[in-house]
N, C-alpha and C positions, 0 to 999 in steps of 0.2 A: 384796656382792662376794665373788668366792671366790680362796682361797690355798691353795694346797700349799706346806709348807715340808718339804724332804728335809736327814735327816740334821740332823733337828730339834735333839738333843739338851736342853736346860734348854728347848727354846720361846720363846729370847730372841729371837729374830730376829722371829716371827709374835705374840709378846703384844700391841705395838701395833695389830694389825689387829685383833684379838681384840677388843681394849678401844674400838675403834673399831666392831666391829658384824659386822667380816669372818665372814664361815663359814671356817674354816681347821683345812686336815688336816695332821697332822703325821706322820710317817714316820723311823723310826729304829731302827738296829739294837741298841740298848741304852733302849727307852723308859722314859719319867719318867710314872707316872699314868696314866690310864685314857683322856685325849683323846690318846694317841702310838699311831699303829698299828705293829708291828713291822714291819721293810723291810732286807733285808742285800741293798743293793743291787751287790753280787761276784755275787749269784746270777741268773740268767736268768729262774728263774719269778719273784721278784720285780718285775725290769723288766716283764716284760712283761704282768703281773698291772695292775699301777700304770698301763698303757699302756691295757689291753683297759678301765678302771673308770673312766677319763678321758678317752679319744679322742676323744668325741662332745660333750664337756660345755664352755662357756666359762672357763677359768680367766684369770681377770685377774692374776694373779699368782704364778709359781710360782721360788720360793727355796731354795737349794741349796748347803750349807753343805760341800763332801766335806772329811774328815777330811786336815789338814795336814801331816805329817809326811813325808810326799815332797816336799814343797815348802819347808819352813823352813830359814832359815838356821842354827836350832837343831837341825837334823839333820847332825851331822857326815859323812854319809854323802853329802850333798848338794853338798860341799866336793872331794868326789873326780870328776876330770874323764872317768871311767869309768863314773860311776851316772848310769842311767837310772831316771827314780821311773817307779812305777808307777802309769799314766792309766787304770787301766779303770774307776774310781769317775765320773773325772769322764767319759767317752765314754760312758758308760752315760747318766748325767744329759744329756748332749746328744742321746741317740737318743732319751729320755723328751720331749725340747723337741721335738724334730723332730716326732715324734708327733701329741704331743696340742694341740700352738702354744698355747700359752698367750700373752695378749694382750702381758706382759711377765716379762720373765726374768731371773735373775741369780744369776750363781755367786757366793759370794763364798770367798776362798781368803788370803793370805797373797802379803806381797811375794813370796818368790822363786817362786813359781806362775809369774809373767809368764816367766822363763826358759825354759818348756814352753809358755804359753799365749798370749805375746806380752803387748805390754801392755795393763794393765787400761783399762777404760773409762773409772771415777773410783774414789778413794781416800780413804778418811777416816781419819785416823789411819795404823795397821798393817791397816785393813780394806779389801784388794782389791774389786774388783767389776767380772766380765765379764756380758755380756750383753744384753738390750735394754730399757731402763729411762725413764724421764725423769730425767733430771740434776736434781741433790738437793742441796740445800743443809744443813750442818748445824752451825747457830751455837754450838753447844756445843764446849766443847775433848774430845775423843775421847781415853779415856786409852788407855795401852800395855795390851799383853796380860798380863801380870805379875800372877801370883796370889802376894796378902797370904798368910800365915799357913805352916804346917810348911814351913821349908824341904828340900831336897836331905838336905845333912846329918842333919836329923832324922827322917829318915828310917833310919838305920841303925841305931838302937837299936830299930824297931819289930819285931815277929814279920812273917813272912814274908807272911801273908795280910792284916794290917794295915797291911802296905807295901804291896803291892798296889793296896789299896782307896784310899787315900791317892792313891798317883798316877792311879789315875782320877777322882777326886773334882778335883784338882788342874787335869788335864787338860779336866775338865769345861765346870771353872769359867774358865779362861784362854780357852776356846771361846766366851763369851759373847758374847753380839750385844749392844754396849750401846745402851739403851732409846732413845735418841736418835736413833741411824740407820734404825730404825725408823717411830719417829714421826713423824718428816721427809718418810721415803721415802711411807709412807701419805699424810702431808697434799698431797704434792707429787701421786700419783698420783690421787688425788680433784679434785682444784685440773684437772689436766688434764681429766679425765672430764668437767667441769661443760664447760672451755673447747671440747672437741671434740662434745660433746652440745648 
């Protein structure tokens, strides 16, 4: 079975398929390792690179993580009844679905996203999800987004380019897909596969 995961980041969202057998490409514009292809999906030749390299091929799964900060309720900006976030990460990611139809789909984004995208399909925890999937059950408790370790604060004592690095690593890490929603979603979508085959 084959996966695209966009805006892959750490690869948590696509390990379980991985570790299950999938073929799965990852796409991202900061890549981790040598299985992430670079993709800064703002730009056109990317979209439609990623369109022309898949149009024709079966993808069973493609997962699409766009970066949240127009959407959180941790973006104070988001708070003002005058800010428009800016959708062209995710309209981009729907003209890639329209494309190439991939058998099933799903954005996953952050509660306040529903306020731009309506609401979500299903929800685990803080982890949204639009798109065309089989409904997924997952018996685990799904922790908050809340990254352990340096806080805010300790950040101010570091030099400028170690601050930096810090809030991406940070940022990285809160973006994780935990391993569960995952494993779930794969076993569900194979569970279907047998029943429709």
């Amino acid at each position: 079975m084959l996966m695209l995961d966009l805006f892959s980041g750490t690869g948590s969202a696509s390990q379980p398929f991985l570790d299950k057998g999938w073929k799965v490409y990852r796409y991202d514009i900061d890549p981790l390792g040598g299985d992430t292809i670079f993709a800064d999906f703002k730009h056109e030749m990317f979209v439609t690179a990623l369109i022309d390299a898949w149009k024709d091929i079966k993808i069973d799964l493609l997962w699409a993580s766009p970066p949240c900060p127009e959407y959180s309720y941790a973006n104070q900006k988001t708070n003002d009844p005058l800010f428009i976030p800016d959708t062209m990460l995710w309209h981009n990611v729907l003209r890639i679905i329209e494309a190439i139809q991939p058998a099933s789909f799903i954005i996953e984004n952050v509660q306040g996203a529903q306020r731009t995208w309506g609401p979500a399909v299903q929800h685990h925890g803080p982890y949204y999800f639009w798109g065309v999937f089989p409904k997924f059950s997952v018996p685990d408790k799904i922790p908050s987004k809340g990254v352990r370790g340096l806080g805010h604060n300790g950040l101010k004592g570091l030099p400028g380019r170690l601050r930096d690095k810090n809030k991406q690593l940070r940022a990285r890490e809160a973006a994780k897909i935990p391993y569960a929603i995952g494993y779930y979603l794969e076993k569900t979508i194979r569970l279907q596969g047998r029943l429709d085959g």
